[in-house]
C-alpha positions as CSV (number, residue, x, y, z in Angstrom):
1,X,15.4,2.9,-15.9
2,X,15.3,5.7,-13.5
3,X,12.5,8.2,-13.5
4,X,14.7,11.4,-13.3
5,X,12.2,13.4,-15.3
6,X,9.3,12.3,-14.2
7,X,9.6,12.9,-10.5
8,X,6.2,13.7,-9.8
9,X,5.3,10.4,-11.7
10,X,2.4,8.5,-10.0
11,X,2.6,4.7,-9.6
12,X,-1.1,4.6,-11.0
13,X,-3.8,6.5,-12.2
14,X,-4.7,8.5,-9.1
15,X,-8.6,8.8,-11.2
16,X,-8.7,5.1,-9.5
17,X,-9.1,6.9,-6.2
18,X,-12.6,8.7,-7.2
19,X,-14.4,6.0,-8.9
20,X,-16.6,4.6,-6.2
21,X,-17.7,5.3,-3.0
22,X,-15.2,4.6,0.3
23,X,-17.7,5.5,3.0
24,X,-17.5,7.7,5.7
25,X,-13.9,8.1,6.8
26,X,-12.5,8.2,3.5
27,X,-14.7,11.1,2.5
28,X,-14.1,12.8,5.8
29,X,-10.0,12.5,5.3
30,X,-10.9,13.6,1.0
31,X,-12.3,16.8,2.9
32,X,-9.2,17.5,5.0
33,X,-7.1,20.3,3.9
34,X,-3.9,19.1,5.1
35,X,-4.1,15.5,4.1
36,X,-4.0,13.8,1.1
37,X,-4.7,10.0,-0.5
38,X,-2.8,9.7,-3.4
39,X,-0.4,7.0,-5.4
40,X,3.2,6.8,-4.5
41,X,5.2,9.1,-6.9
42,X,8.3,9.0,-7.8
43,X,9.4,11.9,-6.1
44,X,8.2,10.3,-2.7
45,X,12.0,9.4,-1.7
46,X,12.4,13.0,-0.1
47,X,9.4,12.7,1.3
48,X,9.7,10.5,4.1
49,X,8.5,6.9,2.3
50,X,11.4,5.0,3.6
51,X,11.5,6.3,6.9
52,X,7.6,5.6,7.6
53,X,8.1,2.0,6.3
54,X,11.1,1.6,8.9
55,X,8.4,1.9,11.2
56,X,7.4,-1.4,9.9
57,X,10.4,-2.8,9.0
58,X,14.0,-3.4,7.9
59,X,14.5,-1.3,4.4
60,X,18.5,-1.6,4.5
61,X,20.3,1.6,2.6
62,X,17.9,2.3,-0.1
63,X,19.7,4.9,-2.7
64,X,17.6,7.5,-4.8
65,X,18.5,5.7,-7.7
66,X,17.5,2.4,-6.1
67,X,13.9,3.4,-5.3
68,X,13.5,5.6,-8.9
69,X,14.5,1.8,-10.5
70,X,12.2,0.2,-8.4
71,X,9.3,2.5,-8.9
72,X,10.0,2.4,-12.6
73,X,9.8,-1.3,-12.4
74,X,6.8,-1.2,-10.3
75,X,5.0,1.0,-12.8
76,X,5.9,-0.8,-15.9
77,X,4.4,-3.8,-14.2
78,X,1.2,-3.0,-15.9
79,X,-1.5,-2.7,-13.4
80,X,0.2,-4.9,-10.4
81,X,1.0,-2.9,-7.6
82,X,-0.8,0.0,-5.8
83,X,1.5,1.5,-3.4
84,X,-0.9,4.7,-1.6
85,X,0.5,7.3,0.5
86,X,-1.5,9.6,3.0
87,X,0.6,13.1,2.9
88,X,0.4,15.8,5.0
89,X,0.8,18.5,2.8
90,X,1.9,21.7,5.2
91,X,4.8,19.1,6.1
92,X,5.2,17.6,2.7
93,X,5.7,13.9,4.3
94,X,4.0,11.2,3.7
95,X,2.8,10.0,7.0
96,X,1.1,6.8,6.1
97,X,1.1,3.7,3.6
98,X,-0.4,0.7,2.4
99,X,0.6,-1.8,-0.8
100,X,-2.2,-3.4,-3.1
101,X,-0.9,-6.0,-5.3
102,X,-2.8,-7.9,-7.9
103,X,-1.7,-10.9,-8.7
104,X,-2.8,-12.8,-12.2
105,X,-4.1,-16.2,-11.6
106,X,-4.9,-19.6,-13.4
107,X,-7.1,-20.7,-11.3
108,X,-11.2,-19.5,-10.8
109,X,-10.8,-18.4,-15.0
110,X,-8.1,-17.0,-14.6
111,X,-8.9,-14.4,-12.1
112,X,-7.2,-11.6,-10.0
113,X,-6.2,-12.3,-6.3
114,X,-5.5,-9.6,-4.1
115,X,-3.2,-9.4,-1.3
116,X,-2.2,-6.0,1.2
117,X,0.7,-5.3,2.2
118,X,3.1,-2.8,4.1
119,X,0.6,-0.9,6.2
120,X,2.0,1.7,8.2
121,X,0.7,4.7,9.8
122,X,3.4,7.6,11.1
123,X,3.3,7.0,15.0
124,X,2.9,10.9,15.3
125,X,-0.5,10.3,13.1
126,X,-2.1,7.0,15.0
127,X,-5.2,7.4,16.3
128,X,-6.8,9.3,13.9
129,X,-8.1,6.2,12.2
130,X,-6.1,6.7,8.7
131,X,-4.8,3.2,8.7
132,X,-8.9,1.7,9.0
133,X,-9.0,4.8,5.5
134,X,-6.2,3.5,3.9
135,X,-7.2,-0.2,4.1
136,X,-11.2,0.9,3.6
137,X,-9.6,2.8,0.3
138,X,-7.5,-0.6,-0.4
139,X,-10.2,-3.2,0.0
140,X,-12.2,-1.0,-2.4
141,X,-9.8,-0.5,-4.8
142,X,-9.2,-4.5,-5.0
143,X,-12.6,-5.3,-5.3
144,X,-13.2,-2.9,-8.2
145,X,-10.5,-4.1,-10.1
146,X,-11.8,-7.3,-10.5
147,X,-10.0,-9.6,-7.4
148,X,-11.9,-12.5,-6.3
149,X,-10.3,-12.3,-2.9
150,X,-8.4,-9.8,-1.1
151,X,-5.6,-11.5,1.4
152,X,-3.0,-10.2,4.2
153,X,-0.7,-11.1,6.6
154,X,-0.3,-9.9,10.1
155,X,1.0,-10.2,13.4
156,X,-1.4,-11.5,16.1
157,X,-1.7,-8.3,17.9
158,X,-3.0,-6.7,14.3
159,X,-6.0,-9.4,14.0
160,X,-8.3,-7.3,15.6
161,X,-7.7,-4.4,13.8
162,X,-8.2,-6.1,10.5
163,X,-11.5,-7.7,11.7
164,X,-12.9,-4.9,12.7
165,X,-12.3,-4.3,8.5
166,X,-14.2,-7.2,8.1
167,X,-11.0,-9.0,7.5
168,X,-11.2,-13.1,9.1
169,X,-9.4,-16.2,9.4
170,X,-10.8,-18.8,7.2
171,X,-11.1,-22.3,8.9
172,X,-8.5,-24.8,7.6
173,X,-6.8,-21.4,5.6
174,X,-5.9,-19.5,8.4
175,X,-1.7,-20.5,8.3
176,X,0.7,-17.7,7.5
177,X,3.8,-19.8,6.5
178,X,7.0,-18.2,5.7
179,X,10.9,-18.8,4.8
180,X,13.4,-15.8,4.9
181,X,16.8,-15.7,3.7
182,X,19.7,-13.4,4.8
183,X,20.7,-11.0,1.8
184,X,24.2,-13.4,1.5
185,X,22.2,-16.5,0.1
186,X,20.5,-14.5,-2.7
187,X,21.4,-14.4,-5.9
């Protein structure tokens, strides 16, 4: 289902963003006049989503209607995915990104486990330390909403970054194992 009229449509209650205290950078970027934390909206296809994630990786030829469907799906996912844009708002793009999904779990009574994904910062906007905001703001997030443990992957380059987040390796946990298919042996 396509979210044609609901374009401005958040993924999730953007009230999640002002319920507890991020610390110092978060406040200081709150405070900027030109840039804003917020939740993916549905209207964030013209707004430069797809591009900034190609700095990240492959996204393939993503139609409107494709991304509305997804983010409906997303949505109507009931509390599982926190997609959160920085946007500078005298440009109206969306200059940086970062996923929280929550993932329901058996295991530990049956508890939430977090993971992050899909960080990405504009290159024209590195430097001014919003990817350390969004992932401070991200961390939070998963923590308040119950997650038990909060989980990423990244290339070895990235590793200090995220420890300086307080973000480690766990010893004998620290594998990041993965199999990828070509888009021909999907179903």
């Amino acid at each position: 289902m396509a979210c044609e009229d609901n374009k401005d449509l958040p993924l999730y209650d953007p009230d999640l963003l002002d319920k507890f205290d991020l610390g110092e950078r978060y406040n200081t970027l709150k405070k900027d006049p030109v840039l804003k934390v917020r939740p993916l909206l549905a209207s964030d296809y013209n707004r430069g989503f797809l591009d900034l994630l190609k700095e990240l990786t492959e996204i393939g030829d993503v139609s409107q209607k494709q991304f509305e469907d997804q983010f409906a799906l997303m949505r109507n996912s009931q509390g599982m995915y926190y997609c959160t844009v920085i946007v500078d708002q005298n440009k109206n793009q969306i200059v940086g990104a970062a996923t929280l999904l929550m993932e329901r779990k058996f295991i530990r009574n049956c508890a939430m486990r977090a993971r992050i994904e899909d960080v990405v910062v504009s290159s024209d906007y590195r430097g001014k330390q919003l990817g350390k905001c969004i992932l401070e703001l991200l961390t939070k997030l998963g923590q308040a909403l119950g997650a038990y443990k909060i989980t990423l992957d990244c290339k070895d380059q990235m590793i200090p970054f995220y420890e300086s987040l307080t973000y480690q390796k766990e010893m004998g946990n620290a594998n990041c194992l993965s199999i990828r298919y070509a888009k021909k042996d999907m179903l």
